[in-house]
C-alpha positions, 0 to 999 in steps of 0.5 A, a space after each residue: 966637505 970641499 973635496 967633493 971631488 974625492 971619491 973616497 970622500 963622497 962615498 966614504 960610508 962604502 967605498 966599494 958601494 956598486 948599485 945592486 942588479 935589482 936597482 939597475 934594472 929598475 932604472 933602466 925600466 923607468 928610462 924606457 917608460 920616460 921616452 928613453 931619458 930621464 931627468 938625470 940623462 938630461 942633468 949629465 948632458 948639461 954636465 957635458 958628461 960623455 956617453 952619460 946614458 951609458 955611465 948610469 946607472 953605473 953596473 960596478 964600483 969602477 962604473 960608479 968611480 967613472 961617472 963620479 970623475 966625469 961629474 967632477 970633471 964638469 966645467 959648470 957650477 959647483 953647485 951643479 956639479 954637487 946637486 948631480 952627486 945629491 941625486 947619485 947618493 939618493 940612489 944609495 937608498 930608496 928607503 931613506 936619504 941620510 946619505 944624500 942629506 949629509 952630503 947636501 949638509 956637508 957642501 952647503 948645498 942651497 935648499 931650492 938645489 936639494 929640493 928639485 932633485 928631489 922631485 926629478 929623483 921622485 919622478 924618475 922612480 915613477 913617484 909621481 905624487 911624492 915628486 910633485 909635492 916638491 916640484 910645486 914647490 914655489 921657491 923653485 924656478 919651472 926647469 925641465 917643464 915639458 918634461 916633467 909635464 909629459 911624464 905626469 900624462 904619458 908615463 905608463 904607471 901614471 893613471 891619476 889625471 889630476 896630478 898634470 893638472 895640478 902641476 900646471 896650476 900651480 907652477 904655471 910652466 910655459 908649454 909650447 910643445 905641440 906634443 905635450 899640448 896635445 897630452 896635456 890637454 887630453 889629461 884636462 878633457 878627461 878631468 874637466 870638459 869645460 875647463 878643456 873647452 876655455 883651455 882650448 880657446 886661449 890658445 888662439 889660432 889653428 891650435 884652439 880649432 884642433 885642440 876644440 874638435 880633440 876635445 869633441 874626440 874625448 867626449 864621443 869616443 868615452 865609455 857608454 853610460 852615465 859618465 859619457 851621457 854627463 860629459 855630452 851635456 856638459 859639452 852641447 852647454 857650453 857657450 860655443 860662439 859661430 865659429 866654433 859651431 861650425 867646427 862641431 858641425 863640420 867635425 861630425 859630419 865631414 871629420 873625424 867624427 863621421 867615423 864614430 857609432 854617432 855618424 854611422 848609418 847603422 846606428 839605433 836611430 837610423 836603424 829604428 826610422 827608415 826615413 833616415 836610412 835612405 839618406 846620406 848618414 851626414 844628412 843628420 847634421 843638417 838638423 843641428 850639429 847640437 841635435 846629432 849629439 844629442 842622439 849620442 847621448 841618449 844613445 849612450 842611455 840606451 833609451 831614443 831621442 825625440 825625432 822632430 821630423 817623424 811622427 
């Protein structure tokens, strides 16, 4: 096909095909659930195509006929410009995509193309495993990493945590978005507390400290039971250098943690030895940061610590 630029020729299957309200509504429920963008609003901005987030999803055939101009009318590459029409002709159906495949055919378009939308199709429909199975693929250069990255830990119909990771591991995209840092790292702690705690340590500088006491943060403030009590061992066995045992301490005692059940005065403990009652509740920690989440953990099933100092 080279009049891809022909509309009658791109949509010769129906030229009067308009997407149903069905479609469009759902559309419009994914873009609010990916922050307001999706991975097509960005490819219709790098088309340089005006109001893009208007244009689509097209609510009539002459929206359709609009967007398709503005497409075609873009300064960049061919097969830019056809990759953009590959995703639109995926639209036509969400239960197959023969009219997407005949036109990739048609234009020659070159396979990695097809295959990354494909994927971002996949990820904009909240398809999250079958978008991955193409996204991680290895003949495709990382593109829209970041985005991709915090729509696996962040979209609201997303509740697999491996699936982040398994994107990162495999594609290995450079992340230096504060935001998507912290998100992603969260979708690692809740997968894996060493893995977070070495995570955290290559990323060097301020970040490891404040990624090191979230990681602390994800332990303490997990659900009671067995999963919490295996996780606060986990963490109190890993190899914490000096430094980082002073961060423990001092996250416990003088940060974020002081807040929780663990640095509360009316904690069982407390409750159970008056000795401690009539201290400072951070007076705990001075026994060993490692000690005081001890307790935690024992706390959390629901049968008292040693205490050293009472007898």
């Amino acid at each position: 096909m080279d009049q891809f630029e022909d509309f009658e020729e791109v949509f010769a299957f129906d030229p009067l095909f308009a997407y149903g309200e069905q479609k469009i509504s759902k559309t419009l429920k994914c873009r609010r659930w990916m922050e307001n963008e999706l991975c097509i609003d960005r490819l219709l901005k790098t088309l340089e195509v005006e109001h893009a987030i208007d244009l689509y999803p097209p609510r009539s055939n002459q929206d359709l006929r609009d967007l398709h101009l503005q497409i075609v009318q873009s300064p960049s590459l061919d097969h830019h410009v056809q990759s953009v029409l590959y995703y639109i002709l995926r639209d036509v159906s969400d239960k197959d995509s023969q009219q997407a495949s005949a036109f990739a055919k048609a234009v020659f378009l070159p396979e990695r193309y097809r295959i990354f939308m494909d994927g971002i199709w996949y990820l904009d429909h909240a398809k999250f495993a079958k978008a991955l199975d193409y996204l991680t693929e290895p003949m495709l250069i990382p593109t829209f990493a970041e985005k991709i990255m915090s729509t696996l830990c962040t979209h609201p119909e997303q509740h697999d945590d491996k699936l982040p990771l398994a994107y990162y591991y495999t594609v290995s995209p450079a992340i230096t978005s504060p935001n998507v840092i912290e998100v992603f790292f969260s979708a690692l702690a809740k997968v894996s507390v060493t893995e977070a705690f070495f995570w955290a340590r290559k990323q060097g500088g301020s970040s490891h400290r404040r990624l090191f006491e979230q990681l602390i943060g994800a332990v303490l403030d997990g659900k009671e039971g067995e999963d919490r009590a295996g996780r606060s061992v986990e963490l109190i066995h890993l190899p914490f250098s000096k430094e980082e045992e002073t961060w423990f301490g001092a996250y416990l005692s003088d940060g974020k943690g002081r807040a929780s059940q663990l640095a509360s005065p009316s904690h069982p403990w407390g409750q159970r030895h008056p000795h401690h009652r009539h201290h400072h509740h951070h007076d705990l920690f001075l026994l060993s940061p490692f000690r005081a989440l001890e307790t935690h953990l024992f706390h959390s099933r629901n049968y008292p610590p040693h205490d050293p100092t009472h007898q």
